[in-house]
N, C-alpha and C positions, 0 to 999 in steps of 0.2 A: 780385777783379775781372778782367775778363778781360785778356787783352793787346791794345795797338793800338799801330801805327807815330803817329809823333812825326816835327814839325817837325823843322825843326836846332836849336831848345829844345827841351828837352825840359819838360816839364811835368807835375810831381807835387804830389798833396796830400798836406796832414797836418793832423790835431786834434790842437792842442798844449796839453793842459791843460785843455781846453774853450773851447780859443782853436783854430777850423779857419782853415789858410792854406794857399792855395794861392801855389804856386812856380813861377818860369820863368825860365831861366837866358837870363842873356846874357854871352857870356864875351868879359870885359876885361882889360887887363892895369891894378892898381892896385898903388902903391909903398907906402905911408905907413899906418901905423895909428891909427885914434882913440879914445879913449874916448866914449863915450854922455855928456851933459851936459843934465841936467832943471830943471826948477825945482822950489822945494822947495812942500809943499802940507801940509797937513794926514798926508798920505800919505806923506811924503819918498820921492824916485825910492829904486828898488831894485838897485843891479846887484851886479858879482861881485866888486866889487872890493876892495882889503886892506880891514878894519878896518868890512866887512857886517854889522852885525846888522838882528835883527826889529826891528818897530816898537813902541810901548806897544801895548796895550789898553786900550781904553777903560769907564768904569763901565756907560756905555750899552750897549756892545756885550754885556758878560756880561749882562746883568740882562733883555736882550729873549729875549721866550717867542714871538712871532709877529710877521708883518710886517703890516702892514693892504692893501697893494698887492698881498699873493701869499698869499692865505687859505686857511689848509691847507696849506702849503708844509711838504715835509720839513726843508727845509736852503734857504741863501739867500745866493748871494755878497755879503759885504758889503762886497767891494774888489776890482778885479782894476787891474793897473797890468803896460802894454805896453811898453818898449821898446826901441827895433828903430836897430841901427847900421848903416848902411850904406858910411860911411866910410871903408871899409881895406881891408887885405890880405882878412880874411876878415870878411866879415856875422854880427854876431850877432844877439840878441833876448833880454831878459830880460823873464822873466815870472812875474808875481806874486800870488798868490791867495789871500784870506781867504775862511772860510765858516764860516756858523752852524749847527750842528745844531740842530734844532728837533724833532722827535720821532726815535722809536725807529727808523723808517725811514731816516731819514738818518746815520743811522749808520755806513750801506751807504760815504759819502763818504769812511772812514778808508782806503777802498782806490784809491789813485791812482795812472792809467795815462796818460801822456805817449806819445802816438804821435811818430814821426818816420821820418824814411827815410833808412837806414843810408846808402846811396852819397853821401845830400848833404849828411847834418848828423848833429851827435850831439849827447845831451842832458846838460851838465855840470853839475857844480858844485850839482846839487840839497842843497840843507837844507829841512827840515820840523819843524813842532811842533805837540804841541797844548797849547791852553790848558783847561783844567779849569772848570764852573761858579764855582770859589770863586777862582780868576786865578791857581793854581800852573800850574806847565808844565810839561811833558814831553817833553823834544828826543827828535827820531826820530834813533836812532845807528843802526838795522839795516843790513840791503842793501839796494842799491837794485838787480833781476835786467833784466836785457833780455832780452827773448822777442820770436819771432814772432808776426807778426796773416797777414800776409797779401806772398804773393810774387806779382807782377804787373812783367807788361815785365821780367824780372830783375832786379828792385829790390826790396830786402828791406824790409818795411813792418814796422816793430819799436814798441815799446812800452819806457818804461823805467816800470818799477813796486815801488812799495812800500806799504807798511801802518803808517801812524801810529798810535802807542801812546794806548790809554789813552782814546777817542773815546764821551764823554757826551754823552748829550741836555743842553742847554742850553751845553752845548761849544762849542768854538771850533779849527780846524784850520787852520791857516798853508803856503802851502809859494813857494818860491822855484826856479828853475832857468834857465838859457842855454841858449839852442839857439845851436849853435857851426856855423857852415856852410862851405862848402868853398872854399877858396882860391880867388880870384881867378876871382869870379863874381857877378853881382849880381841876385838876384829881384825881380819883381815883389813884391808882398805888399798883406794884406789885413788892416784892421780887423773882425773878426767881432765886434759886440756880444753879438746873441743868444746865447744860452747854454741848458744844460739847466736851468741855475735862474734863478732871479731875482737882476736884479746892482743893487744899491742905487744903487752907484757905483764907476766907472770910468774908468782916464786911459790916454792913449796919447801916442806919439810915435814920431816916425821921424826919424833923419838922415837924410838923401838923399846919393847916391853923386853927389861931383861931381869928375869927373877931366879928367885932363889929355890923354890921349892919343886919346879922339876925344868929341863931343859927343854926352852922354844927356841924354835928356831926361826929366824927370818930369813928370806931373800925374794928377788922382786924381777920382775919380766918386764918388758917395753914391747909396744906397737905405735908406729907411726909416730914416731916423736919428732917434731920441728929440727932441722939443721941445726946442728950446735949443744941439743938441748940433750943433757945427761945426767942422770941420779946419780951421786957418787954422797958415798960416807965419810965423815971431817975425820979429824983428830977424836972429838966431842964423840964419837959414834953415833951424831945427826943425820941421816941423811938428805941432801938438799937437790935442788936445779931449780935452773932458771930456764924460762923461754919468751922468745917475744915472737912476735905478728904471727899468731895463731890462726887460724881460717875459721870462718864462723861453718858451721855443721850443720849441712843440710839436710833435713828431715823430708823424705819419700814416703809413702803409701806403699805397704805390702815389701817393707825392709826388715833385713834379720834386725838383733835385738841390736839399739842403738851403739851401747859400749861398745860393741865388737867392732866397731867402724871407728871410733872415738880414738883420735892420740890417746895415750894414755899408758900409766905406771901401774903394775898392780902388784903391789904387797902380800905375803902368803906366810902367814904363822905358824910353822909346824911342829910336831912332836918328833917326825922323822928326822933324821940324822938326813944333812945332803946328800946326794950324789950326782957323779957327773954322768954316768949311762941314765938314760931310760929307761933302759930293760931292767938293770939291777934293781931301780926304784921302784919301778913298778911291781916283780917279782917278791919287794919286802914287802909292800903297800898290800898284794895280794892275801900275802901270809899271813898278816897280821890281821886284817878284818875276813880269814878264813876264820883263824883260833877265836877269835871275838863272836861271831856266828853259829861256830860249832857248840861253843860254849855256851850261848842262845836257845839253841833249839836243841840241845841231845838231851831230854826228855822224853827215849824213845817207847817206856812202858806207859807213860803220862799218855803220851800221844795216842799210843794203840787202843787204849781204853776210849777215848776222846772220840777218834774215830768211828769204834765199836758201837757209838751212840749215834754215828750220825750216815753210817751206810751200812746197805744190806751185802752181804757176804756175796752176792750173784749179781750185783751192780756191774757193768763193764767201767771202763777204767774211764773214760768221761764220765759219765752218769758219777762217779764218786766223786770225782773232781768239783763237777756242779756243785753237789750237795754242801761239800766240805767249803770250795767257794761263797755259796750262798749263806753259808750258818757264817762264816769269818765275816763277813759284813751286816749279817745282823747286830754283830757285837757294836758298846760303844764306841765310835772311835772319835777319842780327846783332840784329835787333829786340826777339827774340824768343829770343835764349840767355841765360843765366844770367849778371850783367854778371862784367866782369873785374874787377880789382885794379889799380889803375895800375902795379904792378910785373906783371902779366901782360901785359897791354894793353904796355907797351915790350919784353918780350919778344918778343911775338908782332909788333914792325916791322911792325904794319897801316897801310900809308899811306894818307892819304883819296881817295876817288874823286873826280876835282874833274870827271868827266864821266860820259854814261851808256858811251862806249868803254871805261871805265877799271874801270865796273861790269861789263860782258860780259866782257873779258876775265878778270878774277880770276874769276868764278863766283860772287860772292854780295854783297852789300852792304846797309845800315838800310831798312827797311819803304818810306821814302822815297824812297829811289835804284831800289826795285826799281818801285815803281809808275811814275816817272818815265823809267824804263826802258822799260816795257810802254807809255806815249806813243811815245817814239820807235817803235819797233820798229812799233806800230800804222801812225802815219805814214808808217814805210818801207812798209809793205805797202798804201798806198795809202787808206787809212782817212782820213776828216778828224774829226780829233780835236783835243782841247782838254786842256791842265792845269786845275785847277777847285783852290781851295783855301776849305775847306767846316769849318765849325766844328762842332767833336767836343761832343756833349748831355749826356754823362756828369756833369760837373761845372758845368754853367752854359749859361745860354740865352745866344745868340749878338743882339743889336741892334745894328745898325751905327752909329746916334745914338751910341753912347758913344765911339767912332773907337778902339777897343782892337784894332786888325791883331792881336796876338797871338794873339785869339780863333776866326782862322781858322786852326786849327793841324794841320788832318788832309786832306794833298793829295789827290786822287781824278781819272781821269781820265774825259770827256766823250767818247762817240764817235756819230757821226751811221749808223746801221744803218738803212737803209727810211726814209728822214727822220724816225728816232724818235731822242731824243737817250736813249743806253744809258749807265750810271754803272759803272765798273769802278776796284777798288781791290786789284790782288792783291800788294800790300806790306802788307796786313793776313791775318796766317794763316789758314788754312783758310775765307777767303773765295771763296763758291762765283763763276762767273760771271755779271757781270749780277748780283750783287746787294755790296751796300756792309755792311761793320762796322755792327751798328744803332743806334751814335751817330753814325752818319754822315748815317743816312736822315732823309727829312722835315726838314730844316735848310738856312739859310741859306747861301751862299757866293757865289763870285766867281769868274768863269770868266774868264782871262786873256786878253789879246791886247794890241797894241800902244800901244790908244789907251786902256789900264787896266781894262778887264774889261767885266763884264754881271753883272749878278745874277741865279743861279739859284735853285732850291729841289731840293734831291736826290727821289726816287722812293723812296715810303715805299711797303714789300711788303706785297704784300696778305697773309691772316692765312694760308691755305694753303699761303704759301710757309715757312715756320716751322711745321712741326706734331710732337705728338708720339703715338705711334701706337700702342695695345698692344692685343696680341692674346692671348687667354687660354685654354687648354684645361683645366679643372679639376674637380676631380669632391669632390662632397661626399660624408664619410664617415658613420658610420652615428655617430659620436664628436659631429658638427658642424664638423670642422676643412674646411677648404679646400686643396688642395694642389693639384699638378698642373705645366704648361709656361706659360712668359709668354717672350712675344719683344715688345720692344718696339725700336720705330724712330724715329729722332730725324732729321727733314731740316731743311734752310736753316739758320737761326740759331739753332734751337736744338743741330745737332748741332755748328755753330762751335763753342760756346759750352763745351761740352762737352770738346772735343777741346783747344779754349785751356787750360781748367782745370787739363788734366791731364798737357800736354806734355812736361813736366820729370820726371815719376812715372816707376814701374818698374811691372810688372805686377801685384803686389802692391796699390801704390795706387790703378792705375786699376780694378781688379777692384771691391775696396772703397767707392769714390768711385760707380761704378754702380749697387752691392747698395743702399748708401745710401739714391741714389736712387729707387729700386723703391720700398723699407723708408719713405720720408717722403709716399707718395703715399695711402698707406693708414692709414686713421681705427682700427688696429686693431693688437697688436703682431704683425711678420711674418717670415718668414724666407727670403732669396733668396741662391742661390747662383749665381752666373757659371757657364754652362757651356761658352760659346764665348770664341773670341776674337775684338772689336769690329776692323774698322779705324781705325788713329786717326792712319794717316798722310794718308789722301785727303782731298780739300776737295770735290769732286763727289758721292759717294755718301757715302747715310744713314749712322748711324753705329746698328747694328743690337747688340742685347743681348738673348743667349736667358737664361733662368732657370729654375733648378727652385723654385718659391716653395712656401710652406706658410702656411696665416694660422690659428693654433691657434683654436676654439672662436667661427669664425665666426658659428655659427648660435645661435640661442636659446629655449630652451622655454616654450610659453605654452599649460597643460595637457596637452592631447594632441597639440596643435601644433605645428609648428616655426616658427620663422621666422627669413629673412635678407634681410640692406637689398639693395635696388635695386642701390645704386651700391658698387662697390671701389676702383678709385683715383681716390679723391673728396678727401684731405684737405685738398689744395691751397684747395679752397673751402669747406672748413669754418669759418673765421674768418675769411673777408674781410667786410670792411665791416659791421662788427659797432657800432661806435660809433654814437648816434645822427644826431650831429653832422659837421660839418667844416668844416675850418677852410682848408685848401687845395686847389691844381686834383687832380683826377684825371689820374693820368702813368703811363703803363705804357709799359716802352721798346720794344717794336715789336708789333706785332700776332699773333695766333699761336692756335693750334689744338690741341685734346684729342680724340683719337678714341679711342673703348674697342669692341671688341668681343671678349666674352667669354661664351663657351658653361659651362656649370657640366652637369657629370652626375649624378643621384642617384644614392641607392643602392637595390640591387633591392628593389621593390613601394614604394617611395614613390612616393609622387602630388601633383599641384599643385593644392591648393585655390583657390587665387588668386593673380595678381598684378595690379600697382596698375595702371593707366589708363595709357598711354603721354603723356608732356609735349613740347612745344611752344613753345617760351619766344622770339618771334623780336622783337629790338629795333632798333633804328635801326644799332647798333654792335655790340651783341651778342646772341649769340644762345644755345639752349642745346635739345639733344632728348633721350629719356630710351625706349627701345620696350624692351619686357620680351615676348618669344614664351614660351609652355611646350608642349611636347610629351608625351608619356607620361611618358618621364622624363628628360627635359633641358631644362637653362633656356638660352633665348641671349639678351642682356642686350647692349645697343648706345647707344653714350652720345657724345654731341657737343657740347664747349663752342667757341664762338667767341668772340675780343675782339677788335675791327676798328678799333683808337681809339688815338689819340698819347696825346691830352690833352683832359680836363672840366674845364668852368668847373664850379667849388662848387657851384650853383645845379642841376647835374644829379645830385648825389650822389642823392638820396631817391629817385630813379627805378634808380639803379644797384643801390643798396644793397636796393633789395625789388628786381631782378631776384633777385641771386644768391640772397635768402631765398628766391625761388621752387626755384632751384638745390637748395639746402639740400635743401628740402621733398621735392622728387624724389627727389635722392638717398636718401634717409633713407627712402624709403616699403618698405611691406616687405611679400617675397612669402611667403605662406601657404604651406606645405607640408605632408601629412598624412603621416608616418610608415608603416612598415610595422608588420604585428602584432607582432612580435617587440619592435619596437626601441621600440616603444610602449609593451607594457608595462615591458620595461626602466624 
């Protein structure tokens, strides 16, 4: 996932088990440790402590072939059991999971991958078993390896994995593990029901962090929760629930972010005091990260001198903007390096910036300090500008009814240009000007001022501005192959997007990471080689890639015929919206554009017997052209997808889904060509 600047939480997720939780730090100082303390159930609680074992098995458990609630099911949680300490030095979570294999398919279950994120937590203390149809067992003694998934924001997103011995149909597989999280810190957290299987039943619990040294607050919201199923607080002040026959959670193509569809509890730690209005909460929330802000950036003789160095007095008021834009992102920004080691990090004596003076003078500072930098610095040069703090679409839609301040976690500033209000965010990398990170865009937020904000909505890019471009010179061989030059061009978000991915690589990887790209666009197997070198330090200009490609055995014979399809880098929409059905909205995260123009050459004395009809596919949101010219002996072949749309209600899938079939069909038609004598009879 790409990177983006962070709150002063920071904010990660993780699938732990087939339990996703997302995390947000609020750093406290806590003295004391607890142990987790459950009631006992049918399930007894599971933790890590001396003198752990499994549970029985039950007769009923071996002896079930199918579930009547999940018909057809490979496999089927028949227990998962949550729980989550927040009471100590460090936060843990144990978690606990039976499963039934039920055909040969589910088999695939003996392979278990526990996500987590190395800087904030690690995953201990796993034991695992299986049980056998006849009720012998098989402890898992192997290793358990930690690998990479996925480095993001310089946070290494790891996996710990292993392979349970001995995994039968009509089997049974068990496993147990803690997530051990980082000292003196406390997350929010989430009950995720939904699951990739079906969960019979399931218990949870949370201690809550209650300390002494300033006052947090908890309290917790629900979506979609099963009949019956309720968090409610003991005596203990635990909170617990139970639920059974879960629905296993079907995962779509082109779906908002999972959680938000997910049953689920989510837990919220806060500083603020309750309340039961909205408005009042919000009104305080406003206030309070004004004075925070204000107190940030009123550096305003700092500034003017700042400025004074970096625009001419007769610049119009863009042209300054530019300037000051472009110098805030020269700076370093820590946001976006590789994190440290807390023995690095005390090496390196980096003190915090507790202003934006404190940011200018050092030369670099978190995604955050620099955007809130490029406010000041604006306002020095006369701009009337705003802080605006706008909640990031990646992981969750933002509704102010639930009063989760957290969820406004990606700052942005607000500047009045021509009386248009213009969105600028360059503490987010190779964000161009005038346009925002695109979980920024089309979202809710709160634009600050004294008496607690206004509510805006950010400026979601039209699809033009995100496109990607190829150009193709190629010539077909008298073999059928395709060879020839392809320069393709990536602007606005998509060549962000790009340049994010790879910012940590050496040339080697970005080389690769490109051909890739080419190599997945084509329904055919291909072969591209980098010839230039891209820029992938600039945030204003495209991010251009030339190629030598070859696509073997393009063409194909039908008698005396040749023939080759329409469309070449078409595979992107060769399986979308293939399902009948659906079950969720349609979400594509920003709008954005496919341009092809590609000229093909024959070889000497072929001729074009035909090519198909030129298409026209123009919809409400999306659209799609297809012109095919032929010449004596050269084809040029000209292709245009658009997608202009956040987000579909379900109800418009069947119109979506026969567009792109129409897509498809284009693509896929195919131009005639008559051979030479020679190669004919060949």
């Amino acid at each position: 996932m790409a990177g983006t600047k962070r709150a002063g939480a920071r904010l990660v997720s993780a699938t732990t088990g087939g339990l996703n939780v997302s995390l947000r730090r609020i750093v406290v100082t806590v003295s004391c440790v607890f142990f987790i303390v459950l009631a006992a159930s049918k399930y007894p609680s599971v933790t890590v402590l001396a003198g752990n074992v499994f549970q029985p098995i039950s007769p009923e458990e071996l002896k079930m072939t199918s579930e009547p609630l999940a018909p057809g099911a490979a496999a089927i949680i028949l227990f998962r059991q949550v729980d989550r300490d927040d009471n100590g030095t460090t936060s843990h979570q144990d978690d606990y999971v039976r499963i039934k294999i039920l055909t040969e398919e589910g088999r695939k279950h003996a392979n278990v991958e526990i996500p987590f994120f190395k800087e904030n937590e690690d995953i201990v203390h796993v034991r695992a078993r299986t049980i056998r149809p006849d009720g012998s067992t098989a402890e898992f003694d192997g290793k358990v390896f930690e690998k990479p998934i996925l480095k993001s924001r310089g946070m290494r997103y790891m996996v710990k994995t292993f392979t349970l011995p001995d995994v039968q149909v009509g089997g049974i597989i068990e496993y147990f593990y803690t997530f051990d999280m980082k000292e003196h810190v406390i997350y929010d957290s989430n009950w995720i029901l939904s699951q990739e299987l079906f969960t019979k039943q399931a218990r949870f619990s949370l201690k809550p962090y209650k300390g002494g040294y300033s006052p947090i607050n908890l309290r917790w919201s629900w979506h979609e929760l099963p009949q019956g199923s309720e968090a409610k607080e003991g005596p203990d002040h635990i909170i617990r629930m139970e639920a059974k026959n879960i629905p296993a959670f079907q995962t779509e193509d082109f779906m908002p972010p999972a959680n938000e569809l997910k049953s689920r509890v989510d837990f919220i730690y806060s500083e603020e005091f309750p309340e039961k209005d909205a408005q009042t909460f919000w009104k305080k929330v406003g206030q309070k990260r004004n004075g925070q802000l204000e107190g940030f950036v009123g550096k305003r003789k700092a500034m003017e001198e700042a400025v004074a160095a970096i625009v001419s007095p007769n610049d119009s008021q863009e042209i300054k903007l530019r300037k000051i834009y472009d110098r805030v992102q020269s700076l370093r920004n820590t946001s976006y390096e590789v994190q440290k080691t807390t023995q690095e990090e005390k090496r390196a004596k980096e003190k915090i910036a507790v202003n934006v003076e404190d940011v200018w003078k050092r030369g670099y500072g978190d995604g955050m300090q620099l955007t809130w930098l490029f406010l000041a610095l604006a306002r020095a040069s006369g701009s009337e500008a705003y802080g605006a703090w706008v909640s990031d679409r990646r992981n969750y839609f933002f509704n102010p009814v639930t009063m989760q301040s957290g969820k406004l976690d990606s700052n942005v500033v607000v500047v009045k240009v021509n009386g248009k209000d213009i969105y600028f965010d360059p503490g987010a990398a190779f964000t161009l000007f005038g346009l925002l990170a695109w979980s920024e865009t089309g979202v809710q937020g709160l634009r600050l001022d004294k008496d607690g904000g206004t509510w805006i909505r950010t400026t979601l890019p039209e699809s033009s501005e995100s496109c990607v471009k190829r150009q193709a010179q190629l010539r077909l061989t008298d073999t059928g192959d395709l060879e020839g030059k392809l320069s393709v061009t990536y602007t606005g978000l998509e060549a962000m997007y790009h340049r994010l991915d790879v910012r940590h690589a050496d040339e080697v990887a970005r080389k690769k990471f490109l051909e890739d790209r080419v190599k997945e666009q084509v329904p055919a197997g291909m072969e591209a080689d980098l010839t230039n070198k891209p820029d992938w330090s600039a945030s204003e200009t495209p991010l251009v890639a030339e190629f030598d490609v070859k696509i073997p055995g393009w063409a194909s014979n039908a008698g005396r015929r040749v023939l080759i399809p329409a469309g070449i880098f078409t595979a992107g929409e060769k399986h979308v919206f293939e399902h009948a059905n659906r079950i969720h909205p349609i979400y594509f995260e920003y709008p954005y554009e496919k341009v092809d123009d590609v000229t093909i050459e024959l070889p000497s004395g072929w001729q074009i017997s035909s090519v198909p009809k030129g298409q026209e596919k123009e919809g409400q949101v999306v659209s799609y052209s297809l012109k095919i010219d032929g010449s004596k002996n050269t084809l040029h072949l000209t292709r245009m997808l658009k997608v202009d749309v956040l987000l579909l209600d379900p109800k418009y899938y069947q119109a979506l889904r026969n567009f792109f079939g129409l897509v498809r069909t284009g693509d896929e038609e195919q131009i005639v060509l008559q051979p030479g004598a020679a190669t004919a009879s060949n």
